[in-house]
C-alpha positions as a Markdown table, in Angstrom:
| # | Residue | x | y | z |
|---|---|---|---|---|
| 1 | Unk | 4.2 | 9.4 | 22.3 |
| 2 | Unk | 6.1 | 7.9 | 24.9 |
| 3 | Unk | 5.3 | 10.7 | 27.3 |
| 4 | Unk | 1.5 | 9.8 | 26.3 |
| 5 | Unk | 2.0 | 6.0 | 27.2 |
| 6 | Unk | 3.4 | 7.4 | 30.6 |
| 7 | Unk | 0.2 | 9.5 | 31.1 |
| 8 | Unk | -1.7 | 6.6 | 30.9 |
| 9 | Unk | 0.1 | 3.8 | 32.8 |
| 10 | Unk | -0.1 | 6.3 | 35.5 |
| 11 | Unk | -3.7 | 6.7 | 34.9 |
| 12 | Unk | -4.6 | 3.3 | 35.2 |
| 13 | Unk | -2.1 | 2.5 | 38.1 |
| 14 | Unk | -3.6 | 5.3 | 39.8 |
| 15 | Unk | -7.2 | 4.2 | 38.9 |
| 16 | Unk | -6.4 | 0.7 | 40.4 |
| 17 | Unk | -5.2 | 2.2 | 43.8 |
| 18 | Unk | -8.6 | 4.0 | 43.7 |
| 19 | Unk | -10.4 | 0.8 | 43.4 |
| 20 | Unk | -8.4 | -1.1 | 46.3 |
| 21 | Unk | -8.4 | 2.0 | 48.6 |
| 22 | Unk | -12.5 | 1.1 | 48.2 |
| 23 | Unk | -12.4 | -2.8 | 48.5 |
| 24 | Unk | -9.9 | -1.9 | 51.6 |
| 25 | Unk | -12.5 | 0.2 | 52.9 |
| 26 | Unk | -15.0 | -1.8 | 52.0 |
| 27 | Unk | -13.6 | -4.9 | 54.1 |
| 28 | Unk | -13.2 | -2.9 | 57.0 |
| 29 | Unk | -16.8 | -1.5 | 57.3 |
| 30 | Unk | -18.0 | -5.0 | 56.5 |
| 31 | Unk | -15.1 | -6.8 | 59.3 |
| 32 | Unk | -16.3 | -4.2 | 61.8 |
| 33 | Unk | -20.3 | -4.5 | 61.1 |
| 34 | Unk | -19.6 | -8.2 | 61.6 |
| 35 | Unk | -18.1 | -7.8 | 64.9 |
| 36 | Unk | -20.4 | -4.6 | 66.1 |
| 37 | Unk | -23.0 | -7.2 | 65.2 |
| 38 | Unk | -22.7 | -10.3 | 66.9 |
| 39 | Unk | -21.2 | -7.7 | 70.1 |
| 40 | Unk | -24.7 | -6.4 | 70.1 |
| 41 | Unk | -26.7 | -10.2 | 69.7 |
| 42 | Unk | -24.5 | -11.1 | 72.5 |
| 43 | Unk | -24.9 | -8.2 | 75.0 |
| 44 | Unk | -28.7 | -8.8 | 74.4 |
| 45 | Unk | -28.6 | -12.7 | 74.5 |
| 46 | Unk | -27.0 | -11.5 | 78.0 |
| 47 | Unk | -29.3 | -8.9 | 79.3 |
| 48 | Unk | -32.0 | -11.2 | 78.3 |
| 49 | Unk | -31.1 | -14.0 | 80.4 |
| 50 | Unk | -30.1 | -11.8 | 83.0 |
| 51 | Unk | -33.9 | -10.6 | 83.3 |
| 52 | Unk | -35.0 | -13.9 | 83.6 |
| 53 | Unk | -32.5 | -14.9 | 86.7 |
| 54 | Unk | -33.5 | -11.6 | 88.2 |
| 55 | Unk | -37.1 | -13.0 | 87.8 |
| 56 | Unk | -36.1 | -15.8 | 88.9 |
| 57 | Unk | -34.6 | -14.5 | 92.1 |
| 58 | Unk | -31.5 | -16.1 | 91.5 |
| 59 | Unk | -28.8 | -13.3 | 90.9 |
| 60 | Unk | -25.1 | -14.2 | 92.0 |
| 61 | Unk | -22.1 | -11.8 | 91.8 |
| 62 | Unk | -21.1 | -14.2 | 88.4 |
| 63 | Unk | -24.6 | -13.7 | 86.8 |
| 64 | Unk | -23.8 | -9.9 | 87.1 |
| 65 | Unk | -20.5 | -10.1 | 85.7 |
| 66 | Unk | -21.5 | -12.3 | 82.4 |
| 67 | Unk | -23.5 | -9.0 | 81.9 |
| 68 | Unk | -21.0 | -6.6 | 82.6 |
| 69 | Unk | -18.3 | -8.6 | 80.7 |
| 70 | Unk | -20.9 | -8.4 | 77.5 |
| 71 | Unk | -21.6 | -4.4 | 78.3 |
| 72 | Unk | -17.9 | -4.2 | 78.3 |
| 73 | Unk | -17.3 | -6.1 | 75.1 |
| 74 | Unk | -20.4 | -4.1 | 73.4 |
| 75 | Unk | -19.0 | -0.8 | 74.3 |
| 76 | Unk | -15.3 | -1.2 | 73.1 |
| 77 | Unk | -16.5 | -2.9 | 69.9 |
| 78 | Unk | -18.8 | 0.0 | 69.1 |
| 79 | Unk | -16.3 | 2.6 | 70.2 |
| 80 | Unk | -14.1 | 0.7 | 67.4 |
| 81 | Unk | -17.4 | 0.6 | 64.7 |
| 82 | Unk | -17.8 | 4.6 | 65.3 |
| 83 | Unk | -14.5 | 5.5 | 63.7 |
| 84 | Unk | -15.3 | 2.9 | 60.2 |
| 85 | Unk | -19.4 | 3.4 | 60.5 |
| 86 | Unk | -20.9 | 5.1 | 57.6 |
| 87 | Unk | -23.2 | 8.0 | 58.4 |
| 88 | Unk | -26.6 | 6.2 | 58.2 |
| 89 | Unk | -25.2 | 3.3 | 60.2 |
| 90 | Unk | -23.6 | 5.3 | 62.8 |
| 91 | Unk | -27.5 | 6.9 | 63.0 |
| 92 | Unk | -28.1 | 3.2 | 63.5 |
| 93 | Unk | -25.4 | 2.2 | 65.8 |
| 94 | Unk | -25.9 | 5.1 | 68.3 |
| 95 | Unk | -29.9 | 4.6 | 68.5 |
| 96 | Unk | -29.2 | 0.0 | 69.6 |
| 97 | Unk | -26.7 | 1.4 | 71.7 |
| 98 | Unk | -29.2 | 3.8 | 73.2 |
| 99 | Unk | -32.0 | 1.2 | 73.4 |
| 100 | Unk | -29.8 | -1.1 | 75.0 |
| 101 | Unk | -28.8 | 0.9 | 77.9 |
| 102 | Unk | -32.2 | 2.0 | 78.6 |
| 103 | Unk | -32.8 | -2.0 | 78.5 |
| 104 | Unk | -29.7 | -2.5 | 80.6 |
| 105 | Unk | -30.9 | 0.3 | 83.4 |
| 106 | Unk | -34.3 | -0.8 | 83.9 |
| 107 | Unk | -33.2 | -4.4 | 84.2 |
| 108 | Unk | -31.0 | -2.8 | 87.0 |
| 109 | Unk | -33.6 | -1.2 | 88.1 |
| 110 | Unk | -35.9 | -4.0 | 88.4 |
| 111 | Unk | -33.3 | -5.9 | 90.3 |
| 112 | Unk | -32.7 | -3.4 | 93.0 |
| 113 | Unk | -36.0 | -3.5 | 93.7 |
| 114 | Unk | -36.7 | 0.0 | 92.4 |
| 115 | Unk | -38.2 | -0.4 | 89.5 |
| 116 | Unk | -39.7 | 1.8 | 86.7 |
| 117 | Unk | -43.3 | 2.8 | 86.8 |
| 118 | Unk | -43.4 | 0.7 | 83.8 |
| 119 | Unk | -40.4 | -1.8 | 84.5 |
| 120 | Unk | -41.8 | -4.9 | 85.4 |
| 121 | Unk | -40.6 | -8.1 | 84.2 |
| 122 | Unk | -43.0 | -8.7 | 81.7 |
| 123 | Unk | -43.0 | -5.0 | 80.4 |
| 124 | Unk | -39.1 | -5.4 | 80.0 |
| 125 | Unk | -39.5 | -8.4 | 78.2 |
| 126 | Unk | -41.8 | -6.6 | 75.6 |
| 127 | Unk | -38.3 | -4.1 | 75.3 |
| 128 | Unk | -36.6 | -7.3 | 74.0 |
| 129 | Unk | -38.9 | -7.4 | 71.1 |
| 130 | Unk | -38.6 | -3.7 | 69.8 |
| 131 | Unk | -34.7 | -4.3 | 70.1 |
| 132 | Unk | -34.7 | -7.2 | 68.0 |
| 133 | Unk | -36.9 | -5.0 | 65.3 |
| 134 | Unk | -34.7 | -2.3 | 65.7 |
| 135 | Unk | -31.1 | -4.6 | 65.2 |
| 136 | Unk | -33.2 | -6.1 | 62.0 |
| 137 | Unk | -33.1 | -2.3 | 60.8 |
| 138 | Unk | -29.9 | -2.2 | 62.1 |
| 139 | Unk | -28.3 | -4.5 | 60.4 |
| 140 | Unk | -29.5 | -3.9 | 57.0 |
| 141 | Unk | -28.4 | -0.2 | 56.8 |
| 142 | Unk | -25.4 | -2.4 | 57.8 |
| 143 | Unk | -25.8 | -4.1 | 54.6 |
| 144 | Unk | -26.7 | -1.8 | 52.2 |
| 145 | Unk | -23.7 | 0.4 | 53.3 |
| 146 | Unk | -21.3 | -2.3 | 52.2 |
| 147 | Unk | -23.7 | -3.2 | 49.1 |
| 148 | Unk | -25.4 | -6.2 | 50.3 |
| 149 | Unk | -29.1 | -4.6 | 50.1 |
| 150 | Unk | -32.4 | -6.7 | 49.9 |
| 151 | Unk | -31.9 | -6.4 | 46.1 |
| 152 | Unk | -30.0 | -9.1 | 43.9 |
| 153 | Unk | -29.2 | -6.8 | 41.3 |
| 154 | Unk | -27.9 | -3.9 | 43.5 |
| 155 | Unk | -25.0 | -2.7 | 42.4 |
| 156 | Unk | -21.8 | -3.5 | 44.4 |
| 157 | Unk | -20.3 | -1.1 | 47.2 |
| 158 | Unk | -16.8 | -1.6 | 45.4 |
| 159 | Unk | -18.1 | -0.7 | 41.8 |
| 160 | Unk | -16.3 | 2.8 | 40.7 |
């Protein structure tokens, strides 16, 4: 009997480790989506304004590095993201990372004076727009992974 109440204490203490191994988990995914998120709104927010200086003729050594210090930033806060992503958000993660490069090069392009075939300003600033669609797809594989999905009554991430 005793050796039966044992069994069981074990059970459950070992069931309740289960369950905060998975809230654990759970807060990292959701502390590194946060971060990976507002990384990529700000390396945009960046690359966007950079466009419009380099419209504007008005590049200056500082303009660049605002850039650079958000490409920075973006890249060690996704290398962090890849090792907590979930499969379908890492699918996610690498394509915005993707986009955003091919953003950031034709930007560079454009400001070199050798642009794209397509890489004017104005076709550049259409790019903004599919980014912004593909971060709102982004982010809510984000939030479905960590059980925040468009439905009120989905059921939780840190149910067992």
């Amino acid at each position: 009997m005793q050796s039966d109440q044992f069994e069981r204490q074990q059970q459950a203490a070992e069931a309740q480790w289960h369950r905060e191994q998975r809230v654990a988990e759970l807060n990292r995914r959701r502390d590194g989506y946060m971060q990976v998120n507002a990384s990529f709104r700000r390396y945009r927010t960046h690359l966007m304004n950079f466009l419009w200086t380099v419209h504007k003729g008005a590049v200056t050594p500082d303009a660049r590095e605002v850039v650079e210090d958000a490409r920075r930033d973006h890249h060690s806060v996704f290398a962090e993201a890849q090792m907590i992503a979930s499969a379908a958000v890492l699918i996610e993660l690498d394509g915005m990372t993707t986009a955003l490069s091919e953003v950031y090069r034709r930007i560079m392009c454009l400001e070199e004076g050798n642009p794209d075939q397509d890489g004017s300003f104005n076709e550049i600033r259409t790019d903004f727009v599919r980014l912004w669609e593909r971060w709102e797809r982004m982010r809510a594989v984000m939030r479905a992974d960590i059980g925040l999905g468009s439905d009120a009554g989905a059921p939780s991430a840190i149910e067992p």
